[in-house]
Each structure stands twice: as structure tokens, then as C-alpha cells.
Biopython code that builds the backbone (N, CA, C, O; Angstrom):
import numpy as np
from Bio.PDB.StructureBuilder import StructureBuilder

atoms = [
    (1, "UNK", "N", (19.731, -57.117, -69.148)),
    (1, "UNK", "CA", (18.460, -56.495, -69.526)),
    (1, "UNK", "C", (17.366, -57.522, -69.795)),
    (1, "UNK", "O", (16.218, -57.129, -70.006)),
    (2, "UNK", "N", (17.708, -58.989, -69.796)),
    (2, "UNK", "CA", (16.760, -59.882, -69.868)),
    (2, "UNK", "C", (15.503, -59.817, -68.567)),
    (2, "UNK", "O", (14.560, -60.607, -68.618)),
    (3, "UNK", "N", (15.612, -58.869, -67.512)),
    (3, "UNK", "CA", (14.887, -58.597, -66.344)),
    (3, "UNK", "C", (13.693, -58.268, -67.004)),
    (3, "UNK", "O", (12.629, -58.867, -66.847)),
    (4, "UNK", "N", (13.909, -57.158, -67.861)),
    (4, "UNK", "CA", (12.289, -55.987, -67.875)),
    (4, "UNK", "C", (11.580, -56.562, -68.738)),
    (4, "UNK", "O", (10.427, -56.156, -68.886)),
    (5, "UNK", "N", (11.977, -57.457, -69.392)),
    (5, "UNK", "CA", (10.559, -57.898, -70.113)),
    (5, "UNK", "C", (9.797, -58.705, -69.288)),
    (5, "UNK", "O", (8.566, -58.687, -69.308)),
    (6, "UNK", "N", (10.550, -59.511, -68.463)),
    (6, "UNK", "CA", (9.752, -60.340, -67.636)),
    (6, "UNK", "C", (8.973, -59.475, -66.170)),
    (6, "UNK", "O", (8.061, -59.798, -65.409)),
    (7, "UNK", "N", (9.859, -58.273, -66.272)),
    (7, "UNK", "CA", (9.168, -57.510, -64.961)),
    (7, "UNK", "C", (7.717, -57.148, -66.014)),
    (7, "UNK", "O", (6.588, -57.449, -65.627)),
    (8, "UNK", "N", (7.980, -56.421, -67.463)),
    (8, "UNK", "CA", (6.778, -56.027, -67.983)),
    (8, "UNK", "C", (5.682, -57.077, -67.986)),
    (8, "UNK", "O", (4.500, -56.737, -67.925)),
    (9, "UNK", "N", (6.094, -58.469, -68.061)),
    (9, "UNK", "CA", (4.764, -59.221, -68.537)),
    (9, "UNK", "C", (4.461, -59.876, -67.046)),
    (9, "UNK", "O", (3.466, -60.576, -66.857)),
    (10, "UNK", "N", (5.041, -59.696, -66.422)),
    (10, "UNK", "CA", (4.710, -59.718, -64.834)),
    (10, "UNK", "C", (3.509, -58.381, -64.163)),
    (10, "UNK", "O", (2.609, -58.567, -63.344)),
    (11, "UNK", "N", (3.862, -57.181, -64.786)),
    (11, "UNK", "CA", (3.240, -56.027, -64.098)),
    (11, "UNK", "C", (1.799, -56.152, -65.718)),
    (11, "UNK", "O", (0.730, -55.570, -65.531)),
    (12, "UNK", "N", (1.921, -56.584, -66.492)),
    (12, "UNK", "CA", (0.788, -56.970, -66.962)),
    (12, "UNK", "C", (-0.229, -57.835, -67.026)),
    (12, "UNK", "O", (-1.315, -57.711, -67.591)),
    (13, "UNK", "N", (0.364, -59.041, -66.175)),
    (13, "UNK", "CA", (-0.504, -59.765, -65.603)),
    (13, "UNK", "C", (-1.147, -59.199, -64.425)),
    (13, "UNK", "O", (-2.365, -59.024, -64.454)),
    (14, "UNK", "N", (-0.686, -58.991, -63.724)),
    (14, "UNK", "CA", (-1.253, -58.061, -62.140)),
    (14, "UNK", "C", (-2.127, -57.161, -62.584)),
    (14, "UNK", "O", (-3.220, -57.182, -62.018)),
    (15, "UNK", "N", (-1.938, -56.219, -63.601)),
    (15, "UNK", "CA", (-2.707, -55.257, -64.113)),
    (15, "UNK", "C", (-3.948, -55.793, -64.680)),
    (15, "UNK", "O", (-5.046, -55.240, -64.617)),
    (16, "UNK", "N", (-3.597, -57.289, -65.426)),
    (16, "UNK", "CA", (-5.136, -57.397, -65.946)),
    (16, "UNK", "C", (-6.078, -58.485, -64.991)),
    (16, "UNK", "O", (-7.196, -58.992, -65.080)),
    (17, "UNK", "N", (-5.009, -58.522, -64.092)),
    (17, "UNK", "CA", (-6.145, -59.236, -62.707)),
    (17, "UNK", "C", (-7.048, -58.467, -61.541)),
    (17, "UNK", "O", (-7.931, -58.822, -60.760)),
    (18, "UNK", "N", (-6.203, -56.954, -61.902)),
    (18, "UNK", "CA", (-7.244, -55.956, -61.352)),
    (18, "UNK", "C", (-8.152, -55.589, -61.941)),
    (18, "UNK", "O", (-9.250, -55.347, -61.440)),
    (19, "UNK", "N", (-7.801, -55.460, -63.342)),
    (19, "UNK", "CA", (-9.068, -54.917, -64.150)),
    (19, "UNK", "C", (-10.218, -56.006, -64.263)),
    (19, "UNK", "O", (-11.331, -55.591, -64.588)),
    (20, "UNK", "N", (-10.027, -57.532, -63.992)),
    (20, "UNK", "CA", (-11.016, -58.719, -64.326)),
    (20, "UNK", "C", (-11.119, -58.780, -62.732)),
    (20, "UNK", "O", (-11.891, -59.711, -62.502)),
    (21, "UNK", "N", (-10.533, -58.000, -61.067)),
    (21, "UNK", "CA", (-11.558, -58.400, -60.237)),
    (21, "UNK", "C", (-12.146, -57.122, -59.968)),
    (21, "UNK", "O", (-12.772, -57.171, -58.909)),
    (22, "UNK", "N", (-12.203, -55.644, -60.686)),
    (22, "UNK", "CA", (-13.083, -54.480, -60.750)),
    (22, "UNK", "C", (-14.106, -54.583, -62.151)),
    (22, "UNK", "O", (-15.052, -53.839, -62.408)),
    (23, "UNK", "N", (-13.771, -55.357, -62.690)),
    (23, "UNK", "CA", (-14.942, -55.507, -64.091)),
    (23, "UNK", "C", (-16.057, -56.624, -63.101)),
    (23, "UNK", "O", (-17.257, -56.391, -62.958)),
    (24, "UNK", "N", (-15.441, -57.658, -62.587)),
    (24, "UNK", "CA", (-16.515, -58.528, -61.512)),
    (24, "UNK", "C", (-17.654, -58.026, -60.811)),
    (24, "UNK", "O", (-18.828, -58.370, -60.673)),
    (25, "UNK", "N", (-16.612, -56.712, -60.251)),
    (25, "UNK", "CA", (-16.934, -56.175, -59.143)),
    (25, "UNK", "C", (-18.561, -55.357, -60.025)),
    (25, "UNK", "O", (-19.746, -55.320, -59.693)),
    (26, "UNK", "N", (-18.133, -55.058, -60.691)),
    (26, "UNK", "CA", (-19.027, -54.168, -61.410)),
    (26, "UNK", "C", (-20.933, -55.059, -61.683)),
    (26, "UNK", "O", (-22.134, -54.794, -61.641)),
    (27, "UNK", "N", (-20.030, -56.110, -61.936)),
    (27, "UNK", "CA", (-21.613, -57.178, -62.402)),
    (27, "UNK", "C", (-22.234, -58.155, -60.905)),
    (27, "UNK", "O", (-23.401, -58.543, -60.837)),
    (28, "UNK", "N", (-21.538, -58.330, -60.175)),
    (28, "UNK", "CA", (-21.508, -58.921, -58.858)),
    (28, "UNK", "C", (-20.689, -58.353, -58.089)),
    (28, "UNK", "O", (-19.511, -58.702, -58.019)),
    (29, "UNK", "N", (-21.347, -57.120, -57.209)),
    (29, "UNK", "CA", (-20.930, -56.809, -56.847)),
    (29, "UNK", "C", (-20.798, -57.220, -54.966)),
    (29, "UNK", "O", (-21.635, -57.563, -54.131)),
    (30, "UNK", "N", (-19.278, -56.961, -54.913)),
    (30, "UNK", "CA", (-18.591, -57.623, -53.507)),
    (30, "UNK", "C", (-19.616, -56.587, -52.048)),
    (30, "UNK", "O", (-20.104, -55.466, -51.912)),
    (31, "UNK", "N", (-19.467, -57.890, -51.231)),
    (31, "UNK", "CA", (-20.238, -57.491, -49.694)),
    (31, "UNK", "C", (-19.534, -55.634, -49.336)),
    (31, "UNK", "O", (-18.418, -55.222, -49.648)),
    (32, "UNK", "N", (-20.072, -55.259, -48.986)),
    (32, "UNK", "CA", (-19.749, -54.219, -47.936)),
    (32, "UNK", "C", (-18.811, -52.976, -48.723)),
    (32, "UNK", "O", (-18.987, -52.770, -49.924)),
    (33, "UNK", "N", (-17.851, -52.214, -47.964)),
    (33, "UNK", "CA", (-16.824, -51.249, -48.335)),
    (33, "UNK", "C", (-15.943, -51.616, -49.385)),
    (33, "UNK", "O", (-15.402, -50.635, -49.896)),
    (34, "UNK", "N", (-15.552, -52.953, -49.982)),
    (34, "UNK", "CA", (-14.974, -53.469, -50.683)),
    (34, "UNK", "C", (-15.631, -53.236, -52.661)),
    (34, "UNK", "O", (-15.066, -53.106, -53.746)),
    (35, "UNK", "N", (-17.015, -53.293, -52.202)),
    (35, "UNK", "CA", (-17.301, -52.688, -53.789)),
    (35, "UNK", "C", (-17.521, -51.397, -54.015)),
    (35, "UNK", "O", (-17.580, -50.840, -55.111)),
    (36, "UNK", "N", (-17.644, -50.929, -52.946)),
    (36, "UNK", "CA", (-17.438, -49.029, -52.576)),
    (36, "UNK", "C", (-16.190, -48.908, -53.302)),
    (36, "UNK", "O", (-16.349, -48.359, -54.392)),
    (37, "UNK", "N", (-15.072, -49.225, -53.058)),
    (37, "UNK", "CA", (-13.705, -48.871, -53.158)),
    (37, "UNK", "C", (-13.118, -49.789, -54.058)),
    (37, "UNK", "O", (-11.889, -49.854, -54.094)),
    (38, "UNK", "N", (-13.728, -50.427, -54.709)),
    (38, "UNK", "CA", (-13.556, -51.190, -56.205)),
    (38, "UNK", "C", (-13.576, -50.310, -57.081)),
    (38, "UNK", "O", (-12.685, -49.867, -57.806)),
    (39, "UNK", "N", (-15.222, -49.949, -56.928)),
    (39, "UNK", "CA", (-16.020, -48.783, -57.928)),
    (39, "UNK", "C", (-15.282, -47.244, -58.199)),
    (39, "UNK", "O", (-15.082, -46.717, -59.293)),
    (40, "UNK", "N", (-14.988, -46.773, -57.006)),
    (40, "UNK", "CA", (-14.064, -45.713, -56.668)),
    (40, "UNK", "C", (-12.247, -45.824, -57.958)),
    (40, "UNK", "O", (-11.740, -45.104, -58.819)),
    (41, "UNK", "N", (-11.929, -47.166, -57.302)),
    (41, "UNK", "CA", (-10.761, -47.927, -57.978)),
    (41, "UNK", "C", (-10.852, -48.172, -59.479)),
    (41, "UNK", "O", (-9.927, -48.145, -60.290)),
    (42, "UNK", "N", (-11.907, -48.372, -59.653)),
    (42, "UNK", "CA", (-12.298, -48.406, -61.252)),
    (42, "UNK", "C", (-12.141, -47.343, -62.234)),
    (42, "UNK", "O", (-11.733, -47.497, -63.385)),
    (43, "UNK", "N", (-12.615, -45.892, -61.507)),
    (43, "UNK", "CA", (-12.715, -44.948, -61.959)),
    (43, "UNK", "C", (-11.573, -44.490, -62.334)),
    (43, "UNK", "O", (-11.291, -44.391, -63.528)),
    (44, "UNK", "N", (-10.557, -44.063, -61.142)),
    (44, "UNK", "CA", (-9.280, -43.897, -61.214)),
    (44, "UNK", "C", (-8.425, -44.392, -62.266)),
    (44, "UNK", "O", (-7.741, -43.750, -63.063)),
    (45, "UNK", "N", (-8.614, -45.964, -62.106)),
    (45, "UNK", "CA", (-8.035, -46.228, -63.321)),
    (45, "UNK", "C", (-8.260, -45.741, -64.702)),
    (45, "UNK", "O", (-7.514, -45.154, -65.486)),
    (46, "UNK", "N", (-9.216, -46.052, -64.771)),
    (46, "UNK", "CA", (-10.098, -45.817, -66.342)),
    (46, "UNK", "C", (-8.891, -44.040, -66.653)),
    (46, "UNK", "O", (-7.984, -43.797, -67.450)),
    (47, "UNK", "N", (-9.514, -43.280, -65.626)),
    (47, "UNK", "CA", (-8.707, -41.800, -65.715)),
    (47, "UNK", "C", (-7.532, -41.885, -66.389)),
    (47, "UNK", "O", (-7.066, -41.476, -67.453)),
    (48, "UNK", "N", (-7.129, -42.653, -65.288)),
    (48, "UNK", "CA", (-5.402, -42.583, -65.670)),
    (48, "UNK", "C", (-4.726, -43.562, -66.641)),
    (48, "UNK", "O", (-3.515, -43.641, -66.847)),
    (49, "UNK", "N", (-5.730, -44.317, -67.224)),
    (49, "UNK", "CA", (-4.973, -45.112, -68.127)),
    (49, "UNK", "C", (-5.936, -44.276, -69.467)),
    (49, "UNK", "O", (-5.803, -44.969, -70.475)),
    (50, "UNK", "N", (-6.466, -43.543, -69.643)),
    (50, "UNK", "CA", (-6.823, -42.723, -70.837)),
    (50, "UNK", "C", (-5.788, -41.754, -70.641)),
    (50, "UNK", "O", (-5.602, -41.064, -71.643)),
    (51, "UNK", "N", (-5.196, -41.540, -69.847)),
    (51, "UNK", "CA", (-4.137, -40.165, -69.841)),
    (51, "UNK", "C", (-3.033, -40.830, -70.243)),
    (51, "UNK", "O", (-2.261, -40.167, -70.936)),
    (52, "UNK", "N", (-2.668, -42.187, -69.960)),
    (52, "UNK", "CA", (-1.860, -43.080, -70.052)),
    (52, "UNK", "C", (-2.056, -43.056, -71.913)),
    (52, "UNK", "O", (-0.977, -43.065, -72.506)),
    (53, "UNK", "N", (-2.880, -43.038, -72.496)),
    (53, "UNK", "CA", (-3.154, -43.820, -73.804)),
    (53, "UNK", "C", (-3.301, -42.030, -74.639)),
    (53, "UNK", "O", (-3.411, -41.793, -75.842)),
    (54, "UNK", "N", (-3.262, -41.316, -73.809)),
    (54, "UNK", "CA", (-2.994, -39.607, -74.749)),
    (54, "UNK", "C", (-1.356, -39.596, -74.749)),
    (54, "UNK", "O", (-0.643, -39.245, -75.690)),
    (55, "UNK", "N", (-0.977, -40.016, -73.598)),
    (55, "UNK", "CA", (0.802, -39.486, -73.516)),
    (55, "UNK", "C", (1.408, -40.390, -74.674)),
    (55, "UNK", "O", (2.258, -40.201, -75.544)),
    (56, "UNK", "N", (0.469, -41.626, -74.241)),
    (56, "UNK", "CA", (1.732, -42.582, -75.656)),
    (56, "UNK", "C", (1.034, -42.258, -77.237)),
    (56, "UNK", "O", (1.572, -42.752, -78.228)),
    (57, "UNK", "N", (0.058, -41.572, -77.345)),
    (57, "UNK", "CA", (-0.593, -40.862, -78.389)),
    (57, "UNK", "C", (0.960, -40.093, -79.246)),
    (57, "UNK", "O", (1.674, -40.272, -80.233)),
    (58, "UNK", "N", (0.814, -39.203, -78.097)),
    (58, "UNK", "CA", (1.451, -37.999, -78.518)),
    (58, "UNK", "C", (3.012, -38.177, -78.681)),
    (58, "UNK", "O", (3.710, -37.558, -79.484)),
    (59, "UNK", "N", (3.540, -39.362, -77.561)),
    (59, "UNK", "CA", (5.203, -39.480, -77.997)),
    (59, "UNK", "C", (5.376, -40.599, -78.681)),
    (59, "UNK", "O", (6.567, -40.886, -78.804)),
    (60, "UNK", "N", (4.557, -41.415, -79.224)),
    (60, "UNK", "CA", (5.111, -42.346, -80.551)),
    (60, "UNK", "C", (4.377, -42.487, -81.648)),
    (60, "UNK", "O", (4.751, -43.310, -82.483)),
    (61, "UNK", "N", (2.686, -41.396, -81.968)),
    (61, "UNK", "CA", (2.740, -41.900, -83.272)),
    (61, "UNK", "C", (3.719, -41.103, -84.261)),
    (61, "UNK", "O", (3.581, -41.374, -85.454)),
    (62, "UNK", "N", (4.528, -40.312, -83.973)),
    (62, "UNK", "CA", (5.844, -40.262, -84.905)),
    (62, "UNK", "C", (7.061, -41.400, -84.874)),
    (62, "UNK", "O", (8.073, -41.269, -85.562)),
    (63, "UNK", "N", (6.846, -42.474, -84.032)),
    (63, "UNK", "CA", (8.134, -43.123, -84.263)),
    (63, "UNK", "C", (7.278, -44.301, -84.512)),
    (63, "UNK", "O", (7.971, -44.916, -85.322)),
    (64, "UNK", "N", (6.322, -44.933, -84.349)),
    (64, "UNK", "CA", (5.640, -46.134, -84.836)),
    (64, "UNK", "C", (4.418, -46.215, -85.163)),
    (64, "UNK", "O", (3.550, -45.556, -84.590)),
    (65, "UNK", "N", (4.127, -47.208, -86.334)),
    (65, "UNK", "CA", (2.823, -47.355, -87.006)),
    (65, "UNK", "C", (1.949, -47.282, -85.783)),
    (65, "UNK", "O", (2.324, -48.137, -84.981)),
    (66, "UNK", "N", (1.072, -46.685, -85.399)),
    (66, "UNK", "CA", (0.148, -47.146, -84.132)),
    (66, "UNK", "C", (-1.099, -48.136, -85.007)),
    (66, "UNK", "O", (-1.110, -48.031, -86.233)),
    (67, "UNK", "N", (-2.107, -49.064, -84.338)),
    (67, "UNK", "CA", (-3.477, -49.491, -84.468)),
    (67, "UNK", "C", (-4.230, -49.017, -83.705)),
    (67, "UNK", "O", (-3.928, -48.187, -82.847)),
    (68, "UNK", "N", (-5.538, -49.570, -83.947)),
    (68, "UNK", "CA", (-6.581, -49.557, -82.785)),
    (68, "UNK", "C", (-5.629, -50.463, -81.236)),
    (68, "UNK", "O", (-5.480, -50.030, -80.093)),
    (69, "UNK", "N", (-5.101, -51.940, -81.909)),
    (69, "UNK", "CA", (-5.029, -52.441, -80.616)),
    (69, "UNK", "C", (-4.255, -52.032, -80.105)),
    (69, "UNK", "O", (-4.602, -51.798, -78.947)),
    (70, "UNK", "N", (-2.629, -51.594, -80.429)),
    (70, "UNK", "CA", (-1.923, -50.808, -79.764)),
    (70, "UNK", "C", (-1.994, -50.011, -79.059)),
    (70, "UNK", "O", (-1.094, -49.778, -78.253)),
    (71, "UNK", "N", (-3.472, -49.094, -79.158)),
    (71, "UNK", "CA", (-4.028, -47.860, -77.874)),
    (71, "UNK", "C", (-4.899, -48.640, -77.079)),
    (71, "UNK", "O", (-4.989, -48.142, -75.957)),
    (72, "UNK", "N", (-5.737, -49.908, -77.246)),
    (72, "UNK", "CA", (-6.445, -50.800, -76.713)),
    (72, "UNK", "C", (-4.963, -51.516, -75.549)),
    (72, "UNK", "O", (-4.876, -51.054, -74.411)),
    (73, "UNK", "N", (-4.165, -52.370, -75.917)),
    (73, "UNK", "CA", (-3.138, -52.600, -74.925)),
    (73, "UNK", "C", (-2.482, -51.385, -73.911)),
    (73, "UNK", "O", (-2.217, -51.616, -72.731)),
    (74, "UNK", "N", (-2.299, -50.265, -74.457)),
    (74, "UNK", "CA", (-2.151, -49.450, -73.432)),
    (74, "UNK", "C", (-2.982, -48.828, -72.575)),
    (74, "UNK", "O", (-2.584, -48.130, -71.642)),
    (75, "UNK", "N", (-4.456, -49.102, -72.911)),
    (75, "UNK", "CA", (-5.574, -48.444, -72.034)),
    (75, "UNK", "C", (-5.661, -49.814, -71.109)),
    (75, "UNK", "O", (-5.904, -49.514, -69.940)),
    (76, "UNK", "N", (-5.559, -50.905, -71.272)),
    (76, "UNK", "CA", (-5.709, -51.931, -69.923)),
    (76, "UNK", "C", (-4.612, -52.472, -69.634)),
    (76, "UNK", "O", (-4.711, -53.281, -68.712)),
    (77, "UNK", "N", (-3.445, -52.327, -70.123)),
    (77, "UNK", "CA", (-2.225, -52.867, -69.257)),
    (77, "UNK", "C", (-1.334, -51.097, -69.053)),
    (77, "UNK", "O", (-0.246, -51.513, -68.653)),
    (78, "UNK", "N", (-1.206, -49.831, -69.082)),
    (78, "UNK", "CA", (-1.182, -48.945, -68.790)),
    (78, "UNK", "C", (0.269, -48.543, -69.200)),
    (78, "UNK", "O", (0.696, -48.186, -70.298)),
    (79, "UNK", "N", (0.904, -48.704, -68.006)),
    (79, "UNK", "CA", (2.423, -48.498, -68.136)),
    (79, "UNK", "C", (3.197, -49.246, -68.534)),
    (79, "UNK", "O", (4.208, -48.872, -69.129)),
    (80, "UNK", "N", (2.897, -50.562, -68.291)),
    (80, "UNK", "CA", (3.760, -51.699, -68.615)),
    (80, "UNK", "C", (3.824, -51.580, -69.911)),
    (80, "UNK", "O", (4.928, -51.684, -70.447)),
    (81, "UNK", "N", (2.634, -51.332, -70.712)),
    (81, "UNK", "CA", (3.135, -51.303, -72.461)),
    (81, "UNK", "C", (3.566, -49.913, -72.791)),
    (81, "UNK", "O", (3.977, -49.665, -73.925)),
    (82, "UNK", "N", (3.496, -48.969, -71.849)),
    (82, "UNK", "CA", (4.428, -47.808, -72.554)),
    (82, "UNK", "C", (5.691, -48.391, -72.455)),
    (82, "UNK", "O", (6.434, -48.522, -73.428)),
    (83, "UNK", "N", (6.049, -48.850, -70.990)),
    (83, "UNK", "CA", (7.655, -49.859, -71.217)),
    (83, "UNK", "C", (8.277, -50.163, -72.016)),
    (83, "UNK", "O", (9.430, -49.960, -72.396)),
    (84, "UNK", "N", (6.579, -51.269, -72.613)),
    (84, "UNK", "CA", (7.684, -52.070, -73.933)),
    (84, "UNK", "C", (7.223, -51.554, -75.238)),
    (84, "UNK", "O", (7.232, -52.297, -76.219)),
    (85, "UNK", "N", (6.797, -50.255, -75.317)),
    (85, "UNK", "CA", (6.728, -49.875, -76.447)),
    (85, "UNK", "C", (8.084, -48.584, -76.471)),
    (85, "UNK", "O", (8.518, -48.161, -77.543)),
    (86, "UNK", "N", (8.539, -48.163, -75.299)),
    (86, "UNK", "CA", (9.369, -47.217, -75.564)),
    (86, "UNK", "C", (10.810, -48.249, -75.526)),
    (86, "UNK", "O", (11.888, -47.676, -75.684)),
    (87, "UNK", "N", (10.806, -50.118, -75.266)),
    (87, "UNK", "CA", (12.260, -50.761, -75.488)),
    (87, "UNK", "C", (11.939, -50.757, -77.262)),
    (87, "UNK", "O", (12.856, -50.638, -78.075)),
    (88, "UNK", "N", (10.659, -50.891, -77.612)),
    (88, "UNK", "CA", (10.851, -51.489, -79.148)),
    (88, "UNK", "C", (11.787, -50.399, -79.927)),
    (88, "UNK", "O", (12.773, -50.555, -80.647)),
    (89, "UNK", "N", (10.774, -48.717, -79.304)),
    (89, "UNK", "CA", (11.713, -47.788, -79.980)),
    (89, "UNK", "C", (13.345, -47.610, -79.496)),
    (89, "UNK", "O", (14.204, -47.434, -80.360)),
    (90, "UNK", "N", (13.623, -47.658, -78.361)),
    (90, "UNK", "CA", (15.103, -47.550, -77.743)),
    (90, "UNK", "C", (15.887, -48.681, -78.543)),
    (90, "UNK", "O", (17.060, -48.432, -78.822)),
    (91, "UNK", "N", (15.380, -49.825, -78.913)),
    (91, "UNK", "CA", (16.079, -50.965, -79.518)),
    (91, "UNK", "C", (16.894, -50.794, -80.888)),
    (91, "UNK", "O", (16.202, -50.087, -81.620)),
    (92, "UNK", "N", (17.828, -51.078, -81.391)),
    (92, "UNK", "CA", (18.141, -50.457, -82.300)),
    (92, "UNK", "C", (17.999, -51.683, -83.307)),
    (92, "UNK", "O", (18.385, -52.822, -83.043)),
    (93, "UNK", "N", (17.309, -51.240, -84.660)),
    (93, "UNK", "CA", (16.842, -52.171, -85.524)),
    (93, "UNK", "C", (18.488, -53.236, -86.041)),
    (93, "UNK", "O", (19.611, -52.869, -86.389)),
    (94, "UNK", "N", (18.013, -54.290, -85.898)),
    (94, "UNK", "CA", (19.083, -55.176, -86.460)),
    (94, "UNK", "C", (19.057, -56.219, -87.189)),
    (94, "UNK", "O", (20.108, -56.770, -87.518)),
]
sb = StructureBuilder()
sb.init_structure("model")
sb.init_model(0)
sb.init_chain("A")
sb.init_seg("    ")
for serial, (resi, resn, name, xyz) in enumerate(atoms, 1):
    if name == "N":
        sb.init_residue(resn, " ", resi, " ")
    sb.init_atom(name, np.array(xyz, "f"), 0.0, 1.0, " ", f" {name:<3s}", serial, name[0])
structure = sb.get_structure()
């Protein structure tokens, strides 16, 4: 099981290299169809990582203290920290 943390902080790096070349995209924006479909790409995300940041709302603030940053890490790294927020709970305290 030593895999998924490194797959998680692997799929969170990737994740926050999309969000820093669609935040770019946003202030300088790229030649042609490419900032069309950034902008488009942006949106989507944003969507689905607020739906992302209601689901882990609703299935762990009964099992862990939540913060601000804790819903802040799951709105820009998405799934990867539901991952490792559902190993912290699966983990058994020791």
C-alpha cells in the first residue's frame, strides 16, 4: 500500500499544473483554439471540483475536524485529497 500515496501526490501535482497552466491561460491568454478550450476547461473544473468539495462536505464532516484549508485542498487538488482524506479515515488510529 506504499503505492497510493505516491500515486496521490503524483495526481496532485498534475492537478495543480493544470490549474497554474488554465489560471495563465486566464491572464495571458494562449494563441488560437487553445485558450478557447482552456477557458471552456476551466469552467468544468471549477464545476466539478465544487461538487467535489460538497461530496467530501457531506461524507466526513462527521468523521473529521474539517478547516477552511481542508475544503480549500479539495477544491484544487479534487480527488486526489478525497483519496487521502478517506486513507486518514480508513486508517486505523495507532
Amino acid at each position: 500500500m506504499k503505492a497510493m500515496p505516491l500515486l496521490i501526490n503524483l495526481g496532485k501535482a498534475i492537478t495543480l499544473s493544470a490549474w497554474l497552466m488554465m489560471a495563465y491561460n486566464l491572464v495571458m491568454p494562449f494563441e488560437g483554439n487553445v485558450a478557447i478550450i482552456l477557458n471552456i476547461l476551466f469552467g468544468i473544473t471549477c464545476m466539478m471540483h465544487c461538487f467535489q468539495v460538497a461530496i467530501f462536505h457531506m461524507l466526513f464532516k462527521t468523521l473529521l475536524p474539517l478547516t477552511k484549508l481542508d475544503y480549500l485542498q479539495v477544491f484544487i487538488f479534487g480527488i486526489f485529497s478525497l483519496l487521502a482524506y478517506r486513507q486518514k479515515v480508513m486508517t486505523p488510529a495507532s
